[in-house]
GUKE-359373 format. One line per 8 residues: for each residue x, y, z of N, C-alpha, C. Coordinates in Angstrom, 1 decimal. Example, Ala and Ser with C-alpha at 12.3 -4.5 7.8 and 13.67 -1.06 7.14 Angstrom:
REM GUKE-359373
13.2 -5.7 7.8 12.3 -4.5 7.8 13.2 -3.3 7.8 | 12.8 -2.2 7.1 13.7 -1.1 7.1 12.9 0.0 7.9;
END
This chain:
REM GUKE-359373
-30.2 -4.4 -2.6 -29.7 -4.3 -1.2 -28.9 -3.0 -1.0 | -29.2 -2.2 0.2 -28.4 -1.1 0.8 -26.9 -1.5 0.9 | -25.8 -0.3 0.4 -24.7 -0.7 1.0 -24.4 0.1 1.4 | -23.2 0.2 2.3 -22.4 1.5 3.0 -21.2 1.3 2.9 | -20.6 3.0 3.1 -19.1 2.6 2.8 -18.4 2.6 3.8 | -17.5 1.8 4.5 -16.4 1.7 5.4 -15.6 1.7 5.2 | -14.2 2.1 5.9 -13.0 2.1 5.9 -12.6 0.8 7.3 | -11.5 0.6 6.6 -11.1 -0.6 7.1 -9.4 0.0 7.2;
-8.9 0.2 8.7 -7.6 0.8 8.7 -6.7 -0.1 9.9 | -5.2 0.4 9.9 -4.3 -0.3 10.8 -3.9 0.6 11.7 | -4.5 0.4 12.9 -3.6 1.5 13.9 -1.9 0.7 14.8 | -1.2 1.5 14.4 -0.1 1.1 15.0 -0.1 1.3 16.6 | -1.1 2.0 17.0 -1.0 2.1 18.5 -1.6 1.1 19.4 | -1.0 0.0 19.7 -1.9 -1.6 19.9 -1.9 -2.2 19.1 | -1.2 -1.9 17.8 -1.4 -2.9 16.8 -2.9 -3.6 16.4 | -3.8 -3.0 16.0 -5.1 -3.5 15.8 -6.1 -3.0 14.5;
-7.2 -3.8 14.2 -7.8 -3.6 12.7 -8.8 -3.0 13.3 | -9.5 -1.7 12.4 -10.4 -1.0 12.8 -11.5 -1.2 11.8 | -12.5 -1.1 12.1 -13.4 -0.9 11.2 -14.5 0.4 11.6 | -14.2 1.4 10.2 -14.8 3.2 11.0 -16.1 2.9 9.7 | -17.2 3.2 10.6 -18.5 3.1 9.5 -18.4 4.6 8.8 | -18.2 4.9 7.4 -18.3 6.2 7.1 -20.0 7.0 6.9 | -20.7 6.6 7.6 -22.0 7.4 7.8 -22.4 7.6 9.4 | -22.0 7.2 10.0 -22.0 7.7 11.4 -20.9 8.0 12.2;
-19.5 6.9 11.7 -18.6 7.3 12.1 -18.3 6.8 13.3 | -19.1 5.5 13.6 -18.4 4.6 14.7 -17.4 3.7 14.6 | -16.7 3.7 15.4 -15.7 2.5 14.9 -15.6 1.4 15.8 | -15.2 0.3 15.1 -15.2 -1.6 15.9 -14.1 -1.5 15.7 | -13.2 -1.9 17.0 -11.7 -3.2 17.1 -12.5 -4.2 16.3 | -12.2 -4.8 15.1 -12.4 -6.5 15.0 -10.9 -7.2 15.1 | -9.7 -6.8 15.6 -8.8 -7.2 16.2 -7.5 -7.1 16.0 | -7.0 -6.9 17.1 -5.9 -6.9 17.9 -5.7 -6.9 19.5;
-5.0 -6.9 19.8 -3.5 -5.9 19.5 -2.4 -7.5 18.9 | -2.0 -7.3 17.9 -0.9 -8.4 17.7 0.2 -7.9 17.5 | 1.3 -9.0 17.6 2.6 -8.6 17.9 3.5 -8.0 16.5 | 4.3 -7.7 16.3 4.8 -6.6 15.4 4.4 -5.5 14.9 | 4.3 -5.4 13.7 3.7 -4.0 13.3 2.5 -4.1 11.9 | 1.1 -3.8 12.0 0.6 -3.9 10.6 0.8 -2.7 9.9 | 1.1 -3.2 8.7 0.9 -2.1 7.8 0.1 -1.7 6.5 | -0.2 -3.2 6.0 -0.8 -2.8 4.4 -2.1 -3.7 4.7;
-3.7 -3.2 4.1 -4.6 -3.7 4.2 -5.3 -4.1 2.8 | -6.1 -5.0 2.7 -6.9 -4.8 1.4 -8.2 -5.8 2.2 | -9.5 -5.3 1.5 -10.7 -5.7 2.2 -11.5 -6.5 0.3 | -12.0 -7.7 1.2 -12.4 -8.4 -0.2 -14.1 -8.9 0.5 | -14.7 -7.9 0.0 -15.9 -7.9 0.5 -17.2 -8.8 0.0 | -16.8 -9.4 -1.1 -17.5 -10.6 -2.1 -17.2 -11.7 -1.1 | -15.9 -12.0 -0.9 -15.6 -13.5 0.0 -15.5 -13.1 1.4 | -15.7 -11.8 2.1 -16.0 -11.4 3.5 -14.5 -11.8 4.2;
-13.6 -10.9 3.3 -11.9 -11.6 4.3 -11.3 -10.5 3.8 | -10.6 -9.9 4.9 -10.1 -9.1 5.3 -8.2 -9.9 5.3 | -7.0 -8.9 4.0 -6.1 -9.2 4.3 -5.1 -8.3 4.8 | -3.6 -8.6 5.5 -3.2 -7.7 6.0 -1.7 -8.1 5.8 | -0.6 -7.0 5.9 0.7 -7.7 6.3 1.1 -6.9 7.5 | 2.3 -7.4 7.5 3.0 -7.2 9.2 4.4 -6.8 8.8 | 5.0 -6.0 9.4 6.0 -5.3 9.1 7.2 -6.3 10.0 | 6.6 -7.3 11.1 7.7 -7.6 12.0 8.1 -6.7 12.9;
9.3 -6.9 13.9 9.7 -6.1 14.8 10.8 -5.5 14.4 | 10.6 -4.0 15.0 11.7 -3.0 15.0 13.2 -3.5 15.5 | 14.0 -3.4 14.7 14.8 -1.9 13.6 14.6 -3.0 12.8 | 13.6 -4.1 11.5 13.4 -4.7 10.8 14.3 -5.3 9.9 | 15.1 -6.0 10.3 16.3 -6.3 9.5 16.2 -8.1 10.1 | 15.1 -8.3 10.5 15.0 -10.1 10.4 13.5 -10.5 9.2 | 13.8 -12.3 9.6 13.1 -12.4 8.5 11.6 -12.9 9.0 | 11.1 -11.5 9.4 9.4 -11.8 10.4 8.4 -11.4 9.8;
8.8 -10.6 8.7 7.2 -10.2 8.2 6.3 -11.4 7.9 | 5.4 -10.9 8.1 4.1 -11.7 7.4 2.8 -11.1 6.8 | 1.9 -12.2 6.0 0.9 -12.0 5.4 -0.5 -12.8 6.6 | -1.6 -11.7 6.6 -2.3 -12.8 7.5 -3.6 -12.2 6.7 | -4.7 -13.0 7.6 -5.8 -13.3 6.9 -7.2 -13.4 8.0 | -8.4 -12.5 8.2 -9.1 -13.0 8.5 -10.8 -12.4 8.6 | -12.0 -12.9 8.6 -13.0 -12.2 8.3 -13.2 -11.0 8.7 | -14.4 -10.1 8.0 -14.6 -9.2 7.9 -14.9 -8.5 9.5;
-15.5 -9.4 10.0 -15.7 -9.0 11.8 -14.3 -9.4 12.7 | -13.4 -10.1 11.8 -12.1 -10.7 12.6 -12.1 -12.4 13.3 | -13.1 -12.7 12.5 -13.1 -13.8 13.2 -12.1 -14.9 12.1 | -11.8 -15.9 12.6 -11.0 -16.8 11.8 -9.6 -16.0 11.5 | -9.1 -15.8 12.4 -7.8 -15.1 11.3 -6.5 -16.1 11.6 | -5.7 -16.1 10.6 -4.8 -17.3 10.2 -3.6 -16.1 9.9 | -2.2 -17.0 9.9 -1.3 -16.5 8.6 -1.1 -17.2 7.9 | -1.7 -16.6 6.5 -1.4 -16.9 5.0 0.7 -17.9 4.8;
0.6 -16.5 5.1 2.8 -16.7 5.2 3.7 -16.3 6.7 | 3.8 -16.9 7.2 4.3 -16.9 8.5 5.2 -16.2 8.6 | 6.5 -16.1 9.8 7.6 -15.3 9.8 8.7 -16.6 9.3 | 9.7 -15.8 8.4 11.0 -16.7 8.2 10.4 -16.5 6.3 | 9.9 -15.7 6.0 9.8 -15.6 4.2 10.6 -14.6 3.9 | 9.9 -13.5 4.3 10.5 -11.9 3.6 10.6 -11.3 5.3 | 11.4 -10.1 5.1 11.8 -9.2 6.3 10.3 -8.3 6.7 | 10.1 -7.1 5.5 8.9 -6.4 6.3 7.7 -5.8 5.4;
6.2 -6.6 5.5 5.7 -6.5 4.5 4.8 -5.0 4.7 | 5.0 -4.4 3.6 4.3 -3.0 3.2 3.0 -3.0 2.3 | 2.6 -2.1 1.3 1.3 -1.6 0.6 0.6 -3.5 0.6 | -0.6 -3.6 0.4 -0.9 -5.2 0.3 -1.4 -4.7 -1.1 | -1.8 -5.5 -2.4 -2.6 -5.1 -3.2 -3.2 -6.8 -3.7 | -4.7 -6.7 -3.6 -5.5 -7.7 -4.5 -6.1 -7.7 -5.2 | -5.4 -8.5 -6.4 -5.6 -9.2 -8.1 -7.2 -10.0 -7.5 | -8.1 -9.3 -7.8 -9.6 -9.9 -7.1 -9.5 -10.9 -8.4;
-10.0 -11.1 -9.5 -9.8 -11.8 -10.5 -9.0 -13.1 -10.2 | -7.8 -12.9 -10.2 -7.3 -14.1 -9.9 -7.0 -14.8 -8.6 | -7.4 -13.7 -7.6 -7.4 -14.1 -6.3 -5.4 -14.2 -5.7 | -5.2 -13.3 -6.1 -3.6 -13.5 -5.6 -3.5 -11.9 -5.1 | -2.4 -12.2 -4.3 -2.2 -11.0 -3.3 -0.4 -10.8 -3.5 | -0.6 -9.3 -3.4 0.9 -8.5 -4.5 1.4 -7.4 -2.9 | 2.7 -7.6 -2.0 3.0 -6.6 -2.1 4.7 -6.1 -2.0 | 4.4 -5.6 -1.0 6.3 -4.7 -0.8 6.5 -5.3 0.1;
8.1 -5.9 0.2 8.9 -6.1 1.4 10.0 -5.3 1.6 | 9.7 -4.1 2.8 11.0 -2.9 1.9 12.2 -3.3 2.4 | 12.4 -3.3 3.7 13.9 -4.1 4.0 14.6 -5.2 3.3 | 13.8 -6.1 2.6 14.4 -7.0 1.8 14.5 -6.8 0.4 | 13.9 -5.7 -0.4 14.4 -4.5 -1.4 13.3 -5.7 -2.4 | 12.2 -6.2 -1.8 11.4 -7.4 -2.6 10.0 -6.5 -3.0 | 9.2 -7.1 -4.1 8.2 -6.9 -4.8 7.6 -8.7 -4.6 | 6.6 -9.2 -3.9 6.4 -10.8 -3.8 4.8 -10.9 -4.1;
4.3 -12.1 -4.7 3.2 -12.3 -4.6 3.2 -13.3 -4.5 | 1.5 -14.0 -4.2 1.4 -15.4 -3.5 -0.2 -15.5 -3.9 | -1.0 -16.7 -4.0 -2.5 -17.1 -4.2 -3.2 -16.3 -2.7 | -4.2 -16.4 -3.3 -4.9 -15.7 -0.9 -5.0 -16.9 -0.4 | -4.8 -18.3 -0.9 -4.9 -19.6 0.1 -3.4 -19.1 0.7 | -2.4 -18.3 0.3 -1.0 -18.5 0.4 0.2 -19.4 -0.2 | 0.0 -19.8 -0.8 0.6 -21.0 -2.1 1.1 -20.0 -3.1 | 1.9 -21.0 -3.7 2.7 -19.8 -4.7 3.3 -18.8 -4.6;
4.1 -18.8 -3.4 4.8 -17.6 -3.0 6.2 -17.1 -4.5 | 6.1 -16.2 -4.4 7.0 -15.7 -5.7 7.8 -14.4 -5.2 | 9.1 -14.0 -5.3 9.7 -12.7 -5.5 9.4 -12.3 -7.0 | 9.3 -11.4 -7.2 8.8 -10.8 -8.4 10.4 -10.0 -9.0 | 10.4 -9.1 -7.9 11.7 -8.1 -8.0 12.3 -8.7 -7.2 | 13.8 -8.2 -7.0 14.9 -8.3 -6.1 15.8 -7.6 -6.3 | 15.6 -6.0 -5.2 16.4 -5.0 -5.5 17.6 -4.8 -4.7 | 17.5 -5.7 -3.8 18.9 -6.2 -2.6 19.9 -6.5 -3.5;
21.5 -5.8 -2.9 22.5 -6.2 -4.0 22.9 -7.8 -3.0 | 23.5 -8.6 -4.1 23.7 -9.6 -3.7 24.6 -9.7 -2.3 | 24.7 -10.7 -1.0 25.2 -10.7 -0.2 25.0 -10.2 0.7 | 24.1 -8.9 0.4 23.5 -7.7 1.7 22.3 -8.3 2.4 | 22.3 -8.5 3.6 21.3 -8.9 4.8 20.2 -7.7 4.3 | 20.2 -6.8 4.4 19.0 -5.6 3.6 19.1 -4.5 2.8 | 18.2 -4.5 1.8 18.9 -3.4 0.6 18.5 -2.3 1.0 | 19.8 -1.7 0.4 20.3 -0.1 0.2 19.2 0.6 0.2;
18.9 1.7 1.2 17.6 2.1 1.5 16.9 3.0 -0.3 | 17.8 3.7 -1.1 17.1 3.8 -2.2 16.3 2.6 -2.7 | 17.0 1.4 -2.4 16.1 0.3 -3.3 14.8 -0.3 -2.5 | 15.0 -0.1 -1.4 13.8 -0.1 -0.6 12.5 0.3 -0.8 | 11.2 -0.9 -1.5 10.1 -1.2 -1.6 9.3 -0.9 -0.6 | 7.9 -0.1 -1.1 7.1 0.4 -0.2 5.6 0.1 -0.7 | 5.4 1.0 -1.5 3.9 1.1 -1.9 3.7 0.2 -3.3 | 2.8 -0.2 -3.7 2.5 -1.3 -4.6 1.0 -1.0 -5.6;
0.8 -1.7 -6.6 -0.6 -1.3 -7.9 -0.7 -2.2 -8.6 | -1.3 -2.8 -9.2 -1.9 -3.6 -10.2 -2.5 -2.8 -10.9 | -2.4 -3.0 -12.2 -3.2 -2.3 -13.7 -3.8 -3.8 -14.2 | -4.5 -3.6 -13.6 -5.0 -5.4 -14.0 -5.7 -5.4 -15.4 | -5.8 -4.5 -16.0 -6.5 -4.4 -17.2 -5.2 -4.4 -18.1 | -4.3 -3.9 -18.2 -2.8 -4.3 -18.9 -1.6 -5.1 -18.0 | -2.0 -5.7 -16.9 -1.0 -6.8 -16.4 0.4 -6.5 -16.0 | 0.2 -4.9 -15.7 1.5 -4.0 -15.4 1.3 -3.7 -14.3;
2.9 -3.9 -13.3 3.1 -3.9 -12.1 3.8 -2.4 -11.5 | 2.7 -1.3 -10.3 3.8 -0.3 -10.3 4.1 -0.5 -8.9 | 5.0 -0.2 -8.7 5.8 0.1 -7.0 6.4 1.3 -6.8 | 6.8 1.7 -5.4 7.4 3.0 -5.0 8.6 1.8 -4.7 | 10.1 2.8 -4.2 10.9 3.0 -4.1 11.2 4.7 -3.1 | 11.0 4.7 -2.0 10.6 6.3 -1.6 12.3 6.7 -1.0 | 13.3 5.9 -1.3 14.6 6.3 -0.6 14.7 7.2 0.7 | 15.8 8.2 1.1 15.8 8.1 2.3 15.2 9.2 3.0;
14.5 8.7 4.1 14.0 10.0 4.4 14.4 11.4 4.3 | 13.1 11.7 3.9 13.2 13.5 3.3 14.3 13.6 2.7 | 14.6 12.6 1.9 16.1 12.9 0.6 15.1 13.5 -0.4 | 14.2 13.5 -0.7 14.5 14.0 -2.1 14.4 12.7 -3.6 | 14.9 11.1 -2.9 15.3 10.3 -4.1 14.2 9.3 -4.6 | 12.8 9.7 -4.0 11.8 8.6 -4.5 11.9 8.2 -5.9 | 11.3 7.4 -6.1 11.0 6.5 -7.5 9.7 5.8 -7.7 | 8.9 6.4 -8.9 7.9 4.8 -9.2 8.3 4.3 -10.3;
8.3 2.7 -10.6 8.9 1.9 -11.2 7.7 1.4 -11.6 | 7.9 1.0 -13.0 6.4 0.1 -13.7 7.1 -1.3 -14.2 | 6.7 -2.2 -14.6 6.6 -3.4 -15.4 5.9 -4.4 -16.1 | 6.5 -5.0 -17.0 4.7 -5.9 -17.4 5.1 -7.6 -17.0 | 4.0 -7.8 -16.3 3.8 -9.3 -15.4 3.7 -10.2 -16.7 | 3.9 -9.5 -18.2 3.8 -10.8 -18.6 4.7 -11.0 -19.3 | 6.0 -10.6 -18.7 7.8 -11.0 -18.7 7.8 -11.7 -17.6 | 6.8 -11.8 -16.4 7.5 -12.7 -15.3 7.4 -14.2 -15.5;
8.3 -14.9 -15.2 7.7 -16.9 -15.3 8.4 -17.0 -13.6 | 7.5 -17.8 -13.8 7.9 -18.5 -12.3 9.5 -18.8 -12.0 | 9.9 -18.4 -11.1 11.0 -18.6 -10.3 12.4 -17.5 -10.9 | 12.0 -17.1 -11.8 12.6 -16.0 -12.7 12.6 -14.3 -12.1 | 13.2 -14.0 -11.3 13.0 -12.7 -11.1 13.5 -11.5 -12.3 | 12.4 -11.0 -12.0 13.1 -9.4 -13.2 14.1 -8.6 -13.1 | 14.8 -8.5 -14.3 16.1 -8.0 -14.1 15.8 -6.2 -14.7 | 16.9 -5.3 -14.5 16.9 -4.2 -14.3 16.1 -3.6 -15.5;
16.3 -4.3 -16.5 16.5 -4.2 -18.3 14.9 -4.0 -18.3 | 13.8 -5.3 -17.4 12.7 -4.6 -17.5 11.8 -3.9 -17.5 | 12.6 -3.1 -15.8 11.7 -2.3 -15.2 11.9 -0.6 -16.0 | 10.7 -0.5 -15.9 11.0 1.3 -16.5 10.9 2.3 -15.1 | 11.7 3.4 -14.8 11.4 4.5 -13.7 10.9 5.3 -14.4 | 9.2 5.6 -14.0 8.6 6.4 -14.4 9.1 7.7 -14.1 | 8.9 7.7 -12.6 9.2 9.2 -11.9 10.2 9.2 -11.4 | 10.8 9.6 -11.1 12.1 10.0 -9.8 12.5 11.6 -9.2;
13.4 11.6 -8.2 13.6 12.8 -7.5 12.1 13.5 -7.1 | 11.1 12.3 -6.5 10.3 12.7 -6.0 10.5 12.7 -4.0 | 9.9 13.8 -3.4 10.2 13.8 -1.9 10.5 12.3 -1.3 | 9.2 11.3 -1.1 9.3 10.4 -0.6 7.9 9.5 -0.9 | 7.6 8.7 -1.4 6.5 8.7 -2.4 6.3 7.3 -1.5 | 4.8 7.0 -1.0 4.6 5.9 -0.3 3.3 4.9 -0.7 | 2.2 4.8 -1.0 1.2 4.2 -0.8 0.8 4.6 -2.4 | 0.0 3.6 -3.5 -0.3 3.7 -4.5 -1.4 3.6 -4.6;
-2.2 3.9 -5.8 -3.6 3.5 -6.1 -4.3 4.3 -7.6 | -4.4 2.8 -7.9 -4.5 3.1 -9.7 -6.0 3.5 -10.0 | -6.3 4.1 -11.2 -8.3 4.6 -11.0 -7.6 4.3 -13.1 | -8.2 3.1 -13.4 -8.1 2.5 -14.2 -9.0 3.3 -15.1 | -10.0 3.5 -15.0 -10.9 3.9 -15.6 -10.8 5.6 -16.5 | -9.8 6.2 -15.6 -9.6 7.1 -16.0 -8.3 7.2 -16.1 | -7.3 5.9 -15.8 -5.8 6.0 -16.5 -5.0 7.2 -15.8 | -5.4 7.2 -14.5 -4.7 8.1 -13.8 -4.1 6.8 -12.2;
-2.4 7.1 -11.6 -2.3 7.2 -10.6 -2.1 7.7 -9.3 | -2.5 8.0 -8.1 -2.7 8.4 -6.9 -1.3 7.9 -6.1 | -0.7 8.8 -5.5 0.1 8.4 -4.4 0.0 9.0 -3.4 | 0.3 8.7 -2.2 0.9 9.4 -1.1 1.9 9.8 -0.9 | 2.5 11.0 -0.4 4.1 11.3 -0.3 4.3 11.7 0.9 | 4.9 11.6 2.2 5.6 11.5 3.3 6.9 12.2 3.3 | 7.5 12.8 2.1 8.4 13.8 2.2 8.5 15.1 2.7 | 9.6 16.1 2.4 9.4 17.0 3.2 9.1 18.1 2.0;
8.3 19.3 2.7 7.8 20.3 1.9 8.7 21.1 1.0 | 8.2 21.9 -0.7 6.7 22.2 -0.3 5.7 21.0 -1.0 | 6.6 19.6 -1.2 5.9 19.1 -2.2 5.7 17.9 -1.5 | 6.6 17.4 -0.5 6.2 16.1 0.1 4.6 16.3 1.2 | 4.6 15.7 1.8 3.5 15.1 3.0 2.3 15.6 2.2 | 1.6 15.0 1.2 1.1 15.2 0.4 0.1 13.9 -0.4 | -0.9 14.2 -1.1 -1.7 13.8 -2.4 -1.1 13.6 -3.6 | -1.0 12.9 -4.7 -0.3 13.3 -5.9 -0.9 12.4 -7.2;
-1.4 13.2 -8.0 -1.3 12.5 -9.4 -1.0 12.6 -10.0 | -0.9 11.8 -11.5 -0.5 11.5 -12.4 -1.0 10.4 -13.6 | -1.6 11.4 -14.9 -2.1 10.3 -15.8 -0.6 9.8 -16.2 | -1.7 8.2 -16.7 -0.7 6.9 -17.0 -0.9 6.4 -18.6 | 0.0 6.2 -19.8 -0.3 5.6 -20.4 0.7 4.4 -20.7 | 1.1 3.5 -22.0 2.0 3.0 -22.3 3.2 3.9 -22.2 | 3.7 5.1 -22.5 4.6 5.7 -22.6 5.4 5.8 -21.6 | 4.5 6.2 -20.2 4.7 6.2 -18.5 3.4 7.2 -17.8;
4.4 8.3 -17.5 3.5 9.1 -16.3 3.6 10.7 -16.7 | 2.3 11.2 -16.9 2.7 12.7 -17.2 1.8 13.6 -16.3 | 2.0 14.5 -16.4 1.0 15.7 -16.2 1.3 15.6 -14.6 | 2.3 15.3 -13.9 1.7 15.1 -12.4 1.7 16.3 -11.6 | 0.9 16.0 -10.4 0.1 17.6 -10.1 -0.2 16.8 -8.4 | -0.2 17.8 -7.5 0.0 17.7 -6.3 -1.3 18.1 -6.0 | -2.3 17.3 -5.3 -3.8 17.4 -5.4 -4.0 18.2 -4.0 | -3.2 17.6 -2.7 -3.6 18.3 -1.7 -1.6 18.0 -0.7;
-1.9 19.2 0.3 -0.7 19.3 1.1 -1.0 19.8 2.4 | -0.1 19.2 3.5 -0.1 19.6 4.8 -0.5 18.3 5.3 | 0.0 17.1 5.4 -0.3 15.6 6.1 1.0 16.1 7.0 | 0.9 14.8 7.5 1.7 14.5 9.1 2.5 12.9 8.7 | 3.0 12.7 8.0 3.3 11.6 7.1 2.6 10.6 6.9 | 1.7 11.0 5.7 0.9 10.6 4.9 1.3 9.2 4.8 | 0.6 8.5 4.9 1.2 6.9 4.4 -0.1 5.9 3.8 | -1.1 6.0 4.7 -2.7 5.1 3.7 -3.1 5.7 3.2;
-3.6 5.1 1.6 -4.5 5.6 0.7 -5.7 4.8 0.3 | -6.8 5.0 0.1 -7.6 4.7 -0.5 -8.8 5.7 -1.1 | -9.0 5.3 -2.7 -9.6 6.0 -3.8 -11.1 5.4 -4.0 | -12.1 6.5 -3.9 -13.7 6.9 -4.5 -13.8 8.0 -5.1 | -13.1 7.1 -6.7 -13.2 8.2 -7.7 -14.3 8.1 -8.4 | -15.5 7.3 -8.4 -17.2 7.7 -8.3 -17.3 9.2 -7.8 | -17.0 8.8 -6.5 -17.7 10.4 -5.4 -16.5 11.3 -6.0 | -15.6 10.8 -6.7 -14.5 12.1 -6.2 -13.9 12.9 -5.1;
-13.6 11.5 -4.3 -12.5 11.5 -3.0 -11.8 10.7 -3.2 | -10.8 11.1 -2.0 -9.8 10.0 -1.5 -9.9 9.9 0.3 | -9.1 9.1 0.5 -9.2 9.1 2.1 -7.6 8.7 2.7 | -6.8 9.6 3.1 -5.6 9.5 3.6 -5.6 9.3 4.6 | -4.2 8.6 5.3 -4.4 8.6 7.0 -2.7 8.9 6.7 | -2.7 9.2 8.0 -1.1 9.4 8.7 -0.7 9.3 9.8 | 0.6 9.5 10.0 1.0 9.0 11.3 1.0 10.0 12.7 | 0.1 10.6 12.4 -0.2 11.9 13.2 -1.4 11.7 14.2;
-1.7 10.1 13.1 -3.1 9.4 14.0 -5.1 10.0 12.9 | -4.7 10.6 11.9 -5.6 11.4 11.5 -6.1 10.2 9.9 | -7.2 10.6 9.7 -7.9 10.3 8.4 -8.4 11.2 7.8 | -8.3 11.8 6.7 -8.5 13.1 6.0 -9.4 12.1 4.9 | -10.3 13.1 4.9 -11.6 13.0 3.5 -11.0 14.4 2.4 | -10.5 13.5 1.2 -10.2 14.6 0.2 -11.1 14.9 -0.7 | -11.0 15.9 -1.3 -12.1 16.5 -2.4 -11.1 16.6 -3.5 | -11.1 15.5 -4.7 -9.7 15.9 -5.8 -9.9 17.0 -6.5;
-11.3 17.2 -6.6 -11.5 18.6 -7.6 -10.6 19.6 -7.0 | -10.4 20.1 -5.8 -10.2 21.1 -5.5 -9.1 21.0 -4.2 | -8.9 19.7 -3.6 -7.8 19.5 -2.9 -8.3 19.8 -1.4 | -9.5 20.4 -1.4 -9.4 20.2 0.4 -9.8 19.5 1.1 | -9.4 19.4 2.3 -9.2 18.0 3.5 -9.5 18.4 4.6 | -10.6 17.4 5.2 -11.1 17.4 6.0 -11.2 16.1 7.4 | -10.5 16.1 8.4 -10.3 15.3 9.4 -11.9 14.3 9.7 | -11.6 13.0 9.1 -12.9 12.6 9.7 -12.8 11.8 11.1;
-11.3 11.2 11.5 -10.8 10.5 12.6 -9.5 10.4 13.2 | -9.3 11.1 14.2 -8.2 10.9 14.8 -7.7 10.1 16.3 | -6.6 9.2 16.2 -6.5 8.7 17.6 -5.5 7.6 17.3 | -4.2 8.0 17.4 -2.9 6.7 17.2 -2.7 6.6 15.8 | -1.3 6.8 15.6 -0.7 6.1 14.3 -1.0 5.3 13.3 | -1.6 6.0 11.8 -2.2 5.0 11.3 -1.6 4.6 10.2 | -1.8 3.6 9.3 -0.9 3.0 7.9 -1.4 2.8 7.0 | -1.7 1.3 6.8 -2.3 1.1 5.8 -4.4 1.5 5.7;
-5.2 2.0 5.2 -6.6 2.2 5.0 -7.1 1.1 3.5 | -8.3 0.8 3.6 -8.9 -0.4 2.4 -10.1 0.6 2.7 | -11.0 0.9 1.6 -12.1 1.1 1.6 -13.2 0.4 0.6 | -14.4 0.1 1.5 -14.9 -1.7 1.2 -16.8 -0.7 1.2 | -17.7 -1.4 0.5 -18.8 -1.5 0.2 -19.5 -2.3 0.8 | -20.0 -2.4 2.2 -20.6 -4.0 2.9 -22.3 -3.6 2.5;
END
């Protein structure tokens, strides 16, 4: 059977789920406009469901985020985790294997995961100092990864805008037990004093990570890699530059692309060999991208 590739994105302008065919380049509302803000997507194109989270409403310091759920054309859509869990959910990432869904809650300084029925909700991390309504914006959770082949967890930390104090942080999921959050002693900071480091994505296969960075120049609003082994993160190298704050990623390291969006309203087709970028869609604020095989 023929397949094609689509991107599957969140525009913040109406709050709504796109779906842009990448060979002709039409795009479907399969829905919105809903209330708060989405931000992280992942597309599960075997079980035909499309997941998302929600950031909640602005200045995000209640407890509204959510996780929702619904087919590939938008039909059926539910929330997985309603509002009153976590404050504001960010990167989405799915453990296809085990069927559990991993992401960021940055204002609540959380790393959470849950089953995709929604069951089993879990804090993983907890970077909020005790007593604080929302943690200290360094500790503030953004972008998220699974190394599902070694069971190691990475996240951003992208501190404050255009500071200068990002972080990615690794761990191995098989120190977590249920109801036990991880304490400092586990986590390793791979990188730090990076611009502002947002959206992850791991290419397993060749032991290399991908991020987005939303910082300021000449290194932020940007592409970025870095091979990964046991030890951490080396060699990292700035693949492309000149976004409008870069924030969705999604990797076709087959073809040897990537596909950024930002909040500039734009989707950029990257070429990693050589870093150049090319506008394939523009029109309203975009965030989280999934790129799926139907």
């Amino acid at each position: 059977m023929m397949t094609q590739s689509v991107l599957y994105f969140l525009q913040t302008e109406g709050n709504k789920i796109i779906r842009l065919d990448l060979q002709d380049f039409s795009q479907t509302v399969i829905m919105g406009p809903v209330p708060g803000m989405l931000d992280g997507i992942v597309a599960d194109t075997e079980n035909r469901v499309i997941y998302w989270t929600n950031m909640g409403d602005a200045p995000f310091t209640k407890k509204d985020g959510a996780v929702g759920r619904c087919g590939l054309r938008g039909e059926n859509p539910q929330l997985l985790i309603p509002p009153g869990i976590f404050m504001t959910g960010k990167q989405l990432f799915l453990h296809h294997s085990r069927q559990e869904l991993y992401w960021c809650d940055r204002e609540g300084g959380a790393v959470m995961r849950c089953t995709t029925k929604g069951e089993n909700i879990q804090t993983i991390v907890s970077r909020r100092s005790a007593g604080s309504t929302v943690a200290d914006i360094a500790d503030q959770c953004v972008g998220i990864a699974v190394d599902t082949f070694n069971n190691d967890l990475y996240w951003t930390q992208k501190g404050a805008s255009k500071g200068g104090q990002g972080r990615i942080f690794r761990l191995s999921l098989d120190k977590f037990s249920d109801g036990n959050e991880m304490n400092e002693a586990d986590m390793s900071v791979l990188l730090s004093g990076l611009p502002e480091p947002i959206d992850l994505s791991l290419d397993l296969q060749n032991g290399r990570l991908y991020w987005t960075d939303r910082g300021a120049p000449p290194d932020g609003n940007s592409l970025n890699v870095a091979d990964f082994n046991e030890s951490g993160l080396h060699n990292h190298r700035v693949i492309a530059r000149g976004f409008r704050e870069a924030i969705g990623l999604a990797m076709n390291t087959d073809d040897d692309l990537a596909y950024v969006a930002d909040l500039s309203g734009c989707i950029y087709k990257v070429n990693l060999s050589d870093g150049r970028k090319k506008v394939i869609y523009q029109q309203g604020a975009i965030t989280g991208i999934a790129l799926a095989r139907e």
